[in-house]
C-alpha positions as CSV (number, residue, x, y, z in Angstrom):
1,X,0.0,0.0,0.0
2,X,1.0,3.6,-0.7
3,X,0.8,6.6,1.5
4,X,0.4,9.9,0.8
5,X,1.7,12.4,3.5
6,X,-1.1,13.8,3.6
7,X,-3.4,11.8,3.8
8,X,-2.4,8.4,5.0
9,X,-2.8,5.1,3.2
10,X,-4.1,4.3,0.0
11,X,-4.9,0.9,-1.4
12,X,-5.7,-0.1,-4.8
13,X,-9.0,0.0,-6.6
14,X,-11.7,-2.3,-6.8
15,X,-11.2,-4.2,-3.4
16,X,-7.6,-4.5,-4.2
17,X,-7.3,-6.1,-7.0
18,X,-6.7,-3.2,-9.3
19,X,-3.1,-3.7,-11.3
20,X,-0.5,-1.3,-11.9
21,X,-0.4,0.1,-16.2
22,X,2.0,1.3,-18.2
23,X,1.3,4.5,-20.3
24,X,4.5,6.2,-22.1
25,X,6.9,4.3,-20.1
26,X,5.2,5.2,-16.8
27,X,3.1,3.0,-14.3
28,X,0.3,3.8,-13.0
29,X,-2.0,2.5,-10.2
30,X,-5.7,3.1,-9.6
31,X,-6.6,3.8,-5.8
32,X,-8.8,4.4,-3.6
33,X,-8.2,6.3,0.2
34,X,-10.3,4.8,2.5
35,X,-10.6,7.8,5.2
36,X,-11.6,10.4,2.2
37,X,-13.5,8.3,0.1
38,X,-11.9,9.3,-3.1
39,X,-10.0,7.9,-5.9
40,X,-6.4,8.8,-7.2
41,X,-3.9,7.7,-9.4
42,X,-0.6,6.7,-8.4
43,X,2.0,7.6,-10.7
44,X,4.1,4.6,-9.1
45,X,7.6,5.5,-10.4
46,X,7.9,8.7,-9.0
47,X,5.6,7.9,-6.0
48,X,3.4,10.7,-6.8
49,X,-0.5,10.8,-6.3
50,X,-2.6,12.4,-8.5
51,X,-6.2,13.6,-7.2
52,X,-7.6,15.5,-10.1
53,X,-11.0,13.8,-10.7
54,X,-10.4,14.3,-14.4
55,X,-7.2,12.6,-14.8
56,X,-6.5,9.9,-16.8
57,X,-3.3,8.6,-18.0
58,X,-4.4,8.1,-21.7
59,X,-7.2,10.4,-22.6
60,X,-6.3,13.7,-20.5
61,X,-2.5,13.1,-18.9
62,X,-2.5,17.5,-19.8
63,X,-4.2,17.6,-16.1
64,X,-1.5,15.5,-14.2
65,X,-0.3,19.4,-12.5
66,X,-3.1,20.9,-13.0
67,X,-5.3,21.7,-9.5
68,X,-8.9,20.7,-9.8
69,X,-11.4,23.7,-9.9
70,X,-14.4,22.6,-7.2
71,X,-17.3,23.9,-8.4
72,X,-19.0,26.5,-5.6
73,X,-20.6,24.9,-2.2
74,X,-24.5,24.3,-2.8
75,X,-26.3,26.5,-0.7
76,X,-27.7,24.9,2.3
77,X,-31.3,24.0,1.6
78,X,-34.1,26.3,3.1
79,X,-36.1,24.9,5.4
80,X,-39.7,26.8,6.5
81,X,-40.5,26.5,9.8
82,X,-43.3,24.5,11.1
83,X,-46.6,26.5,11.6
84,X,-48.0,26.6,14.8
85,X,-50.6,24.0,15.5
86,X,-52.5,25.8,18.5
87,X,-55.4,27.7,16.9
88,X,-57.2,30.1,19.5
């Protein structure tokens, strides 16, 4: 299992069984981070972890540096208050 600083361990995809691919000479490792519940790729020959949502290896490798934009918090839901149910 790798770790990130950060974050602590990460294991690989699909209950472990995920396997390590090679894309221009590089491996690279599906995984998940249990404590998050996200996915990342592992670049595994430079030990680097990649959490950009967007990233892939193959079809966008352009967003391996590239920071994710979040999209804006939802704004919390508005709840109306209960009426009263005494009627005088």
């Amino acid at each position: 299992m790798a770790t990130d600083p950060m974050l602590g361990k990460l294991v690989p995809a699909c209950g472990g069984a995920e396997q390590p691919f090679t894309v221009k000479g590089r491996r690279w490792l599906y995984c998940w981070h249990p404590s998050s519940g996200r996915h990342a790729y592992l670049d595994v020959d430079n030990d680097r972890v990649v959490w950009n949502r967007s990233f892939h290896p193959v079809t966008a490798p352009h967003l391996e540096f590239e920071e994710e934009v979040m999209p804006p918090p939802r704004p919390a839901p508005r709840v109306e208050p209960e009426p009263d149910p005494f009627y005088w």
